[in-house]
N, C-alpha and C positions, 0 to 999 in steps of 0.2 A: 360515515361508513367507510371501512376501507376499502383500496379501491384494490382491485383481483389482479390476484397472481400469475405469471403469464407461463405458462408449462414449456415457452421454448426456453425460460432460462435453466431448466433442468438437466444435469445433468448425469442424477445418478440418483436412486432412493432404494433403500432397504429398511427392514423389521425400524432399524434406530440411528441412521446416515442419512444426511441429503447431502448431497452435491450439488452447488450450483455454480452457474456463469450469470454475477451480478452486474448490469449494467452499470454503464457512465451516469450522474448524476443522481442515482439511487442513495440515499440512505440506508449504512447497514441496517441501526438501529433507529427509533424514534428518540429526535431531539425534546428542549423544552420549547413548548408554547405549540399552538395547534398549528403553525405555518412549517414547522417542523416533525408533523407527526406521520406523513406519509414515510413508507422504511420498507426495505424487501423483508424485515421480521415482523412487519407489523401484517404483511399481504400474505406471509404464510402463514403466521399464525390463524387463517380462516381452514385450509384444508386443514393443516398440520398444529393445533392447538397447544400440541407438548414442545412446539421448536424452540432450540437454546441457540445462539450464536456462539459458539466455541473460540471463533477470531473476529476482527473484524475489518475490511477495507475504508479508507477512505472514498466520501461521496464521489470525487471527480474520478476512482480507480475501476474502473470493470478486473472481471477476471474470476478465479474459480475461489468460492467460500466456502466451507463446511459449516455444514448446520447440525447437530445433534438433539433426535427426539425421545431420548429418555436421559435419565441423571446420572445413571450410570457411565454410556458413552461420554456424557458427558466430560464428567470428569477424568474417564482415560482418556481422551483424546484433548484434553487443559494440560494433561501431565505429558501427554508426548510433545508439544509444545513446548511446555519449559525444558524441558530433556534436550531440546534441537531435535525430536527424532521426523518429526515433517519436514520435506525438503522442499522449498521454493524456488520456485523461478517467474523472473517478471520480466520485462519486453518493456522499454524503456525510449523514446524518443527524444533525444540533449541537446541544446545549441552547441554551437561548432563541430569538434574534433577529437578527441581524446589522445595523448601520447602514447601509442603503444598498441599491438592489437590484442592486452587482458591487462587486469590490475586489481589491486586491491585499494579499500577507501577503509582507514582504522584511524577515527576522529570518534572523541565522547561527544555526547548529543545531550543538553536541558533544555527547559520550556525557559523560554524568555517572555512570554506573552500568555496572561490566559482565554482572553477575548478579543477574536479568535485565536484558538490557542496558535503557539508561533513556538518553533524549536530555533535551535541555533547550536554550533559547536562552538564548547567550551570546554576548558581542561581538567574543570570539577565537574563535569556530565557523565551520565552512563558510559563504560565505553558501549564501544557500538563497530561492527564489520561488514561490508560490502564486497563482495568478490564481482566484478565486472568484465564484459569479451564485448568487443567490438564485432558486431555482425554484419552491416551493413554501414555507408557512407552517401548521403545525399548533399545536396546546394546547401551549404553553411550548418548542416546538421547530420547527424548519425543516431543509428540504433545500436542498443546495445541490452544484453542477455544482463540481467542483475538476478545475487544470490545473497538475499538480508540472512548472514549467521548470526545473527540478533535480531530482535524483532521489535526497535522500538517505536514511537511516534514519530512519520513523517521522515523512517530512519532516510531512505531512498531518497526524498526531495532534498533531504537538506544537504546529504553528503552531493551527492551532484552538485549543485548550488556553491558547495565550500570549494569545489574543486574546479569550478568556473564554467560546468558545462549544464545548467539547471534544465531541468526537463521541460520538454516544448507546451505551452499552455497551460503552465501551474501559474494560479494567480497568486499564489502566498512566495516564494520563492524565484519566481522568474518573472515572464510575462505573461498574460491574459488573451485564449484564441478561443478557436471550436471546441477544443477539452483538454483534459490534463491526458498528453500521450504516456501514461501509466498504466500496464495491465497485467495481470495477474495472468500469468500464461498455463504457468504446471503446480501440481502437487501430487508428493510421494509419499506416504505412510502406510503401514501395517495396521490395517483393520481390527483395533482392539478386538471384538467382539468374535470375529471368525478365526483372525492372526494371517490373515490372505494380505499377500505385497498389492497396493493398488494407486495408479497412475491415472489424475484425471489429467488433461488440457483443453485451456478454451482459445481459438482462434484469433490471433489478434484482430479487434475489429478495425485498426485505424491505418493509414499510408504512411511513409514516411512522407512526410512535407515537403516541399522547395519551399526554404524560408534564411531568408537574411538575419545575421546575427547585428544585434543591436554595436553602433560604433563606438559606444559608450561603454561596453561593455558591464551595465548597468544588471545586477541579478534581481532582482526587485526592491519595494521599499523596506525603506529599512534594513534593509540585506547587507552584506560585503562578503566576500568572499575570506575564506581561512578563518583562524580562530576567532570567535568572539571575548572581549574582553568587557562585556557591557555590565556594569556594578547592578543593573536592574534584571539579568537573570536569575530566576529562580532554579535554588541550589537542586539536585535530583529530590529530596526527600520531600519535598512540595509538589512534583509532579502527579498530574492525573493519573491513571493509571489508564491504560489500552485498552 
């Protein structure tokens, strides 16, 4: 049975919209095999029967998702996605320091790995765009404001990662702690259904760390920082899809 939905991660519900603030560790969706089938769509699916995931977070990312409960919403709100017309914003904790106090990350992104999936930059990859602002500055690490103008797998670990500053606690790209400090902070779109402008945010839940950067400057396994040149990625047109 699954197990119940917890009405503080709500943030917002109308006729054919939910808004939510999906925890760290959650499942957007249900995986395969039953050790993977708890998912916040499979817990809302009890009140909310008609719920669609319109997008979807990675399990270690909190932060605000949209959920759409009819097919119509649906699909306008798939289309203002491919459009760019949703604006994001994520809250981001990196090892070290960044040059500079904003930048951009414009590196293509393929899947190198399908189990578990693993991206990497490469020069036959999607391209892919990161707008970035240094916000804060802690003991060998910073926060920083991230704007994915593409939206693709993993686009935010990996450019970090390429760029030498990998987000604190992602076990695929950097190193492994209490959680991946990634959070979906804002979202901005035009309510297909009504056409009303509307701004959710959810709180960051985490600190910036006092945390030493490794002397090795080791980004994880398998990893290296800048282009991949590895003959076993898989070219874009084999990739999953989102």
């Amino acid at each position: 049975m699954p197990k119940a939905f917890d009405q503080r991660w709500l943030l917002h519900v109308d006729a054919s919209l939910l808004v939510l603030n999906k925890p760290a560790g959650l499942l957007s969706q249900p995986g395969l095999g039953p050790e993977l089938s708890d998912s916040l769509l499979t817990r809302l699916q009890g009140p909310w029967p008609s719920a669609q995931l319109v997008h979807r977070l990675d399990q270690g990312t909190s932060g605000v998702l949209l959920v759409a409960l009819t097919a119509d919403l649906h699909r306008a709100l798939s289309r203002l996605f491919a459009e760019r017309q949703v604006h994001k914003r994520y809250l981001a904790d990196v090892e070290g320091v960044p040059q500079g106090s904003a930048g951009e990350i414009a590196l293509p992104i393929a899947k190198r790995q399908h189990r578990p999936p693993l991206y990497g930059v490469h020069p036959e990859g999607k391209p892919c765009l990161t707008i970035w602002r240094l916000l804060e500055q802690g003991s060998g690490c910073s926060r920083l404001e991230l704007e994915p103008r593409t939206g693709r797998s993993h686009q935010l670990r990996v450019h970090l990662q390429a760029i030498g500053h990998p987000i604190v606690g992602d076990p695929l790209y950097g190193q492994s702690r209490d959680r991946l400090h990634l959070h979906a902070s804002r979202l901005a779109f035009r309510h297909p259904d009504s056409g009303q402008s509307l701004v959710f945010e959810a709180p960051c839940p985490f600190d910036l760390p006092p945390h030493e950067r490794s002397s090795s400057g080791d980004c994880g396994p398998g990893l290296r920082r800048g282009l991949f040149h590895d003959p076993e990625l898989h070219p874009p047109g084999d990739q999953d899809p989102a």
